[in-house]
N, C-alpha and C positions, 0 to 999 in steps of 0.2 A: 720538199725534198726530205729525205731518210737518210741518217747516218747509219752505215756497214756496223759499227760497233757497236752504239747503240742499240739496234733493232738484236743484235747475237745477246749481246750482256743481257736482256730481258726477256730474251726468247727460252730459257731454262733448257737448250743444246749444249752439251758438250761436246771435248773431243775424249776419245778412250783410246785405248789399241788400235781399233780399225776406224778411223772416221768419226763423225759427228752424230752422234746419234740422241734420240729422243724419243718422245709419246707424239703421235702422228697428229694429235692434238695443237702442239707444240708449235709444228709445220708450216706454220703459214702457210700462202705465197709471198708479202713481205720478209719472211725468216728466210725461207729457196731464196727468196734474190738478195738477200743479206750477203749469205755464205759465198753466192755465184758471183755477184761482185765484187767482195774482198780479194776471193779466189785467183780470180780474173788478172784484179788490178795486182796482185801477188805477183803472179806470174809475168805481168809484163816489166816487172823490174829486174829481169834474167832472161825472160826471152820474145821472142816475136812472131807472131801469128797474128792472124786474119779467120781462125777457127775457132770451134771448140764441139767437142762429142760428147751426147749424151748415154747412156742406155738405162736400164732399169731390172728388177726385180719382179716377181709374180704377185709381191704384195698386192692389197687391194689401194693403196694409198699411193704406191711410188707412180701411177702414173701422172697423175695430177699436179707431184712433187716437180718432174722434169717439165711438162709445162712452162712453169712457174718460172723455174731453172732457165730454159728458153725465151721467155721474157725477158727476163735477166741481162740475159748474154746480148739478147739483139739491143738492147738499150746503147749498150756500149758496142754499137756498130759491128758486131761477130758475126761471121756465118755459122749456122748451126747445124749437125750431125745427128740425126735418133737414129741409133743402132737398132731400136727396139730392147723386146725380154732377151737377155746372151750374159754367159758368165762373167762377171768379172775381170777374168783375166783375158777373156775376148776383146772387150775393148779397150783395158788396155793394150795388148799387143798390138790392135789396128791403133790405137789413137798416137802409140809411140811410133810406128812406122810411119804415121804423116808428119809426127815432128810437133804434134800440137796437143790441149792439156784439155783433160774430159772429166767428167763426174760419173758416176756411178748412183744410181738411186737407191738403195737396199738397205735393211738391216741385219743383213745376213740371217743366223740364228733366233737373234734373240724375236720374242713376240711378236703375233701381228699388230697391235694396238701400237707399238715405237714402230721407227724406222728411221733413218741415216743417209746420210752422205758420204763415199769416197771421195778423193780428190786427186786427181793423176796429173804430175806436170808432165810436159813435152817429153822428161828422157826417165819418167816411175812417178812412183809414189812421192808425194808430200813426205817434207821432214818434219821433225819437230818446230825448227825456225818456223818454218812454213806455216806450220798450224799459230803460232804465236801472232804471224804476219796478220792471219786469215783473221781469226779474232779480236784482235786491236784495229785494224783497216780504218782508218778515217775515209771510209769514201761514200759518196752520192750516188742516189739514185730515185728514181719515180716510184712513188708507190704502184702496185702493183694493182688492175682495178678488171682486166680481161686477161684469160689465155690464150692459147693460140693450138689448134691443131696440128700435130704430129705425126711427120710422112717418114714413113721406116724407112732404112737401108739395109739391107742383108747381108753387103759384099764384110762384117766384121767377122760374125758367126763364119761363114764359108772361109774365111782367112785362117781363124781360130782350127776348124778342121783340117784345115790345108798345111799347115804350121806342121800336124804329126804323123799326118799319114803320107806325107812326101818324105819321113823319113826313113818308110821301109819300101823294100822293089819287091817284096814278096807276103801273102797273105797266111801271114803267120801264127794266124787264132784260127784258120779252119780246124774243123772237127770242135769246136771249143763252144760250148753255151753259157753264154754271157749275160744274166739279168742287169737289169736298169731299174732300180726303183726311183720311179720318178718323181712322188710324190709331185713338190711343186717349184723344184729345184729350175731354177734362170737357164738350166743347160739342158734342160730334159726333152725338148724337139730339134737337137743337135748334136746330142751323144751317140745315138743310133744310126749315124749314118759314117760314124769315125769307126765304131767296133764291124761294122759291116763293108766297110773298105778295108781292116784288115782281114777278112773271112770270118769274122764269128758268128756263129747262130744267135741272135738276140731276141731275147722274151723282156717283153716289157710288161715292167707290173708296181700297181698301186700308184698310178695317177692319180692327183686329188684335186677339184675343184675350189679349194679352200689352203687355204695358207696353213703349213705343216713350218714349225720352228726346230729344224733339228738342229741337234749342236753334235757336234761329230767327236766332241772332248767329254762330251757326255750322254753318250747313246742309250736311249730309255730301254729299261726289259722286255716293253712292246715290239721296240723295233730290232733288239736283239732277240726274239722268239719269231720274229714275222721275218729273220732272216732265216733259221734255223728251217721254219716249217718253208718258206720260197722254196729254200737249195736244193730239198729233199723233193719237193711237189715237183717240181718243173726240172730236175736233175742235172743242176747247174754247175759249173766249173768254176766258176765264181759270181759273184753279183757287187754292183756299182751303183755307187749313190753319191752324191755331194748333199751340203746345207743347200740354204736358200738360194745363195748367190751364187754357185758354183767354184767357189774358190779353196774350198777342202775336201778333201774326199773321203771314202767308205769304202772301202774291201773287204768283203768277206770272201773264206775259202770256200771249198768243197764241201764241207760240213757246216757254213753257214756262220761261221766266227768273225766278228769284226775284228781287221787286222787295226792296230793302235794306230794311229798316226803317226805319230814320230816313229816308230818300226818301219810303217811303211815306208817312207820318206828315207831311211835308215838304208832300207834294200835300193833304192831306186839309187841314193846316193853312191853307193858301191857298185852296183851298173853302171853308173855313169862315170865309174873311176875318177871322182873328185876329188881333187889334190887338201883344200882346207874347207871347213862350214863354219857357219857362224849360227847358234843355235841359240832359243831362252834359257834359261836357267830350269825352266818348268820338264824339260826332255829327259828320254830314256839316259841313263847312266853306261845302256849299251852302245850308244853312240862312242863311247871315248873306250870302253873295254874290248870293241870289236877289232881296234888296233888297225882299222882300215883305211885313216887320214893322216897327214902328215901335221896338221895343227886343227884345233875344234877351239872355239872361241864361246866362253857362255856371256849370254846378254841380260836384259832385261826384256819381259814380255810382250810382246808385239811385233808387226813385221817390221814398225820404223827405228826399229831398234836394231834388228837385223840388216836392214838395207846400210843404216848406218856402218855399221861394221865391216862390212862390204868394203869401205877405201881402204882399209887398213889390210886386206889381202890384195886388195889389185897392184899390180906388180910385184910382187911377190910370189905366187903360187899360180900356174899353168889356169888352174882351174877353180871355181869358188862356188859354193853355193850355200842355203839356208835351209830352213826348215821350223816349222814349232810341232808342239805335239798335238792338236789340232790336224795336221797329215797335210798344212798349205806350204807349197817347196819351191822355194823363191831360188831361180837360178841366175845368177851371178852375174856370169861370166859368158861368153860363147863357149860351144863346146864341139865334139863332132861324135855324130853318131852314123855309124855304117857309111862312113866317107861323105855325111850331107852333113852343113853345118844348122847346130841348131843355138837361133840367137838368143841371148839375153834377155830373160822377162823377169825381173827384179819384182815381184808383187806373188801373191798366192797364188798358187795353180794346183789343179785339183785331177789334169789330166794326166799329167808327166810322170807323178809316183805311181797312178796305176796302171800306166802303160807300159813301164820299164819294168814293174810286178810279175805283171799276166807274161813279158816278152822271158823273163829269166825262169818264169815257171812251164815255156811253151812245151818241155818234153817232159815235165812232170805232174805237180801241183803245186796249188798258192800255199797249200799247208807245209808243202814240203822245206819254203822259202826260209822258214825261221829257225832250222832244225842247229843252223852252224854258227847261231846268235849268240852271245851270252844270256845266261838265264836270267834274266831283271825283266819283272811285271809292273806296267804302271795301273793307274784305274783312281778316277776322277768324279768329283761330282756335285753338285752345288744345291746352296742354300736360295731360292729365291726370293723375291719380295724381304732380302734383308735389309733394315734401315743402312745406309751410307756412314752413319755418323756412329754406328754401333760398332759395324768394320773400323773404321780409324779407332773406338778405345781399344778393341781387342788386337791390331795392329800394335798402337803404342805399348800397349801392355808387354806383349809380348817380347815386343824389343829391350825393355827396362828389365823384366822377370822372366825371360825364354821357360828357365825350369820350372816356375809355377804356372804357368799357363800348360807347358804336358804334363802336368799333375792335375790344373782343370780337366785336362782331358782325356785322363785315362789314361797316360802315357810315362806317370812318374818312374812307372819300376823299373824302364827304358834309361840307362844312363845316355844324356846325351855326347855326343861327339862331335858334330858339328854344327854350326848357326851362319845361314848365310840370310842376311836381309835386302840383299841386291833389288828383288821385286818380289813382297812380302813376307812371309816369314817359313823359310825354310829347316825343319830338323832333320840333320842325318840321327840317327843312333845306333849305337854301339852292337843293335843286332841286324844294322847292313839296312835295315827300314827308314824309308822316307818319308815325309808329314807335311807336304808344302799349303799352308796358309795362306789366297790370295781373294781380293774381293776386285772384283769385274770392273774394269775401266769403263767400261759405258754404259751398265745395269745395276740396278739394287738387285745384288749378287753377290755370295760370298764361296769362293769352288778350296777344295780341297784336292790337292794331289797326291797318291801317294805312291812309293816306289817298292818292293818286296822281292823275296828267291821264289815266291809264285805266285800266281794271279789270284787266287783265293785269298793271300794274306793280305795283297795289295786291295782288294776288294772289301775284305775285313776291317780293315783299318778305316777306308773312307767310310762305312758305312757305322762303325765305332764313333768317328769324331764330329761328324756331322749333326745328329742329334744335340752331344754336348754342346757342339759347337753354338745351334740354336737357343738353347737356354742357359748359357754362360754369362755371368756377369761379374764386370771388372770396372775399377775405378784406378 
């Protein structure tokens, strides 16, 4: 027999922001049924089922993963659910409608060579406890030595579409051309049939056979040029994309501009006239100067940081919801739109901000959405393959000597103003420019955020401190 703990602590998986994540290497199927059992047995000390849902990603690895995962689960007498490839937030929604707790197989963005575990209990996302739970677990189980073949279900994906288009009575994108880039995003043989129940003309472009890692917090020049040249080819009104897993999105306008995320999320939140949000610290500054909410809440990075924050508006405020700058828009609360109610999905969603986008641009354009914003640019972008242990001196450093570390970096002439170390190390300064310092919860990665009066400074900046950033050394 296999100790749950044992087989994690040596397995070299952690948990970051989103899940468990690793090198596909890493993956066992002893590690899959590590996680799935503690998971499991987590979960049965809060609640009770006789289920559990799987789904997966387009990786080349995740399907093998859920296998495993299935093994897992049947050991300890569960029936099991494969949604099959479906975003994120599809199985959550179904897996929370049955009342029962699913895994997700992905590693969203980051590389194909990692990949990940979510972990959905019965009523969201895993909390922090949770994860504490999940990694300590003294529990048993069989080594793993066969898998088992995987019979899909469809009815998650068909919910997931039925979820948003039951919430308009009229086909409200006709005349509208709508790209999809598909690349090899978990939602991309399901988004076309959502933009086409509300009348859009949809062109589908750049399928890939091979696993595409975009990160939507940090969109490459290729795919901010392959939007510019789509919009203009195929003469689109807008174009949609998510990451991997489907649980953040991409908007670009008429001219082929990726809308930021937290912006987006920003516009969809004021459509949906939300009473309070709960946001990371890493978010537009437009959010609190737009003067649209009645309380904004900054967190720490991640969604479980967000959902967290969540009890502390319920009861309180009619309406709640989140958001990070990433564009995933964790809604809260129930809400009503056009007299249907739309429920509760506490996890990233990738469909709602650009649905309530495209709904408040229908008599105009997506360019037009930002015109009544305050002017604050953000613009992101990171260090890969940076050592882990080099982030933590430059982290500590920073905390001890804030002002010599932006004198490392170019940034001495800048008197600073304010220092927030909430989740990494943040400088306002005195010329209204931001400098957020953060290294990746579940990658050797170090991103840099920066906030400006326009996107060229904000662009300027990340692309000033990142270098230094790279060959900077402190003790």
């Amino acid at each position: 027999m296999l100790v749950s703990h044992e087989v994690i602590e040596h397995s070299n998986i952690a948990f970051g922001t989103s899940g468990a994540r690793g090198l596909v290497t890493d993956f066992t199927p002893d590690v899959c049924a590590a996680f799935t059992v503690s998971f499991i047995e987590t979960m049965r000390f809060s609640f009770t089922f006789d289920t559990i849902a799987f789904a997966i990603d387009n990786r080349p690895s995740s399907k093998a993963m859920a296998q495993a995962c299935t093994v897992a689960a049947q050991q300890l007498g569960l029936q099991v659910i494969y949604y099959g490839v479906i975003p994120t937030p599809a199985l959550a929604n179904q897996a929370m409608s049955l009342s029962i707790p699913s895994i997700m197989v992905t590693g969203s963005h980051i590389p194909f060579d990692r990949n990940g575990l979510k972990f959905y209990r019965p009523d969201g996302e895993i909390s922090k406890s949770d994860e504490s739970s999940i990694i300590n677990g003294q529990f048993t189980f069989e080594p793993l030595d066969t898998l088992v073949d995987l019979v899909e279900d469809k009815i998650a994906a068909t919910a997931y579409i039925t979820r948003y288009s039951n919430l308009f009575d009229t086909q409200w994108l006709k005349g509208k051309r709508v790209g999809i880039y598909q690349h090899s995003s978990a939602g991309r043989d399901i988004y076309p049939a959502l933009f086409e129940q509300l009348g859009a003309e949809v062109v589908l472009i750049g399928r890939s056979d091979t696993f595409v890692p975009i990160d939507t917090e940090a969109v490459s020049e290729a795919d901010s040029q392959k939007a510019i040249e789509w919009t203009e080819q195929y003469q689109l009104d807008a174009l949609f994309s998510t990451d991997g897993d489907g649980d953040r999105p991409m908007l670009a306008d008429e001219h082929g501009h990726w809308l930021r995320g937290d912006i987006l999320c920003l516009l969809c939140a004021q459509a949906l006239k939300i009473d309070a949000l709960a946001i990371p610290v890493s978010c537009n500054t437009a959010v609190e100067l737009s003067d649209s909410f009645n309380f904004v809440m900054r967190t720490k990075i991640g969604s479980p940081y967000v959902i967290a924050a969540f009890s502390s508006l319920h009861g309180i405020y009619d309406s709640y919801a989140g958001f990070e700058a990433n564009g995933g828009f964790l809604l809260g609360s129930d809400i009503s739109i056009n007299q249907q109610v739309l429920t509760a999905l506490p996890t990233r969603d990738a469909i709602l901000p650009v649905l309530m986008a495209l709904y408040m641009s229908q008599h105009s354009s997506v360019s037009a959405l930002t015109a009544n914003l305050p002017m604050r640019f953000t613009h992101s972008d990171r260090l890969t393959e940076f050592a882990i242990s080099k982030s933590q001196q430059i982290i500590d450093y920073g905390n001890k000597y804030p002002n010599k570390l932006l004198a490392l970096l170019g940034l001495g002439d800048d008197t600073l103003q304010h220092f927030n170390s909430v989740d990494g190390l943040r400088f306002t300064l005195t010329s209204g420019d931001v400098v957020h310092l953060r290294p990746s919860g579940n990658a050797p990665e170090f991103r840099c955020y920066t906030e400006s009066h326009t996107h060229e400074k904000a662009r300027e900046l990340v692309n000033h401190v990142l270098p230094l950033l790279a060959d900077i050394h402190v003790s």
